[in-house]
C-alpha positions, 0 to 999 in steps of 0.5 A: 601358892609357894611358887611363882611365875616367870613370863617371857616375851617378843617378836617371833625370832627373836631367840626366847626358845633358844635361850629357854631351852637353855635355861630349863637345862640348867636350872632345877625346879622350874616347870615350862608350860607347854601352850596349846594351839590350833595352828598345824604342826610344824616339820620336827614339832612333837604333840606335847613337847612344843606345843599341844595341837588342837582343833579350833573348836577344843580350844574354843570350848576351852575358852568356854570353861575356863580352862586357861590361864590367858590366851591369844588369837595370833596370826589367825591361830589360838594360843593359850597355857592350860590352868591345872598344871600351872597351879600344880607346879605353883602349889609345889614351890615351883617357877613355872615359865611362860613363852607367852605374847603381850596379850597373853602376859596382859591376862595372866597378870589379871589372876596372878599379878603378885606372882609375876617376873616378866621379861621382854626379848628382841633383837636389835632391830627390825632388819636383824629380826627380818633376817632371822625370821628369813633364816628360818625358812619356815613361813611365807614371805606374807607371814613374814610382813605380819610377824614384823607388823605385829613386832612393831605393836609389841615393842610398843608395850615393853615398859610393861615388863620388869626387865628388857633383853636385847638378844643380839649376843646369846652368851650375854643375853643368856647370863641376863635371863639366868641372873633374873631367875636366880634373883627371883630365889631370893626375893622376900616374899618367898620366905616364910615370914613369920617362921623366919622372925621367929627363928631369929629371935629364939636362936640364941 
């Protein structure tokens, strides 16, 4: 495989899809995988643009066969990036970007640690999270306390990721996360090694 993998993740609320959608805008080649779920759709949410919605007894025979990269049972709903099209776009030189939670990044990093760039996203507090999440207006007060609650258990993982953003300037955090994927371009491990030195020492 040519391609490697960035993985993004934080609280919900916490500005990942902001900044990713920004992202996929602006730099080529990078292939974003669009996770199932069988939580209900959401007002303004498409089928197989924010996420593929499923029954919950699909996804489990997904589990079943394999046909994940790592999946979660968050808020009592699965989530989960489907195998096939990551491989494809690693097959193909691509950066294939993940919006994927601790327990997810933890099972991707079992098949595909050497291919991994991982980034952990947040605000600022806990009260500026809240007030996000508030803002939204798309989930009960309950649901709310539990995204909070599992916030707190998230943070509690960040020195697992290669890098920390704390979003509470979109501009500087979004120049962060650019610089991350074009520093990824470069590492060495993507140059054909052998073919370089060679290169190298026949030009003249």
């Amino acid at each position: 495989m040519k391609g490697q993998i960035l993985i993004i993740s934080g609280p919900s609320g916490s500005g990942k899809s902001t900044l990713l959608n920004r992202l996929l805008k602006d730099e080529p080649n990078l292939y974003f995988s669009i996770s199932s779920t069988t939580r209900a759709i959401r007002e303004g949410e498409k089928d197989g643009v924010n996420y593929h919605f499923v029954s919950q007894d699909e996804f489990q025979k997904g589990i079943e066969n394999g046909d994940f990269l790592e999946w979660a049972y968050v808020h009592k709903n699965y989530y989960g990036t489907n195998l096939k099209p990551v491989l494809k776009a690693l097959d193909e030189g691509k950066i294939a970007v993940f919006d994927i939670d601790v327990q997810g990044f933890n099972l991707a990093k079992e098949k595909f640690k050497n291919y991994i760039t991982s980034v952990f996203i947040t605000t600022k507090n806990q009260d500026e999270l809240k007030k996000r999440l508030q803002k939204r207006n798309t989930d009960s007060d309950e649901i709310i306390q539990n995204r909070l609650f599992n916030a707190v258990g998230e943070m509690e993982h960040i020195l697992e990721y290669d890098y920390f953003l704390i979003n509470d300037d979109l501009e500087k955090s979004y120049k962060g996360l650019l610089s991350i994927v074009r520093s990824m371009r470069l590492k060495s491990t993507n140059i054909p090694l052998r073919q370089t030195i060679d290169e190298w020492i026949d030009c003249k």
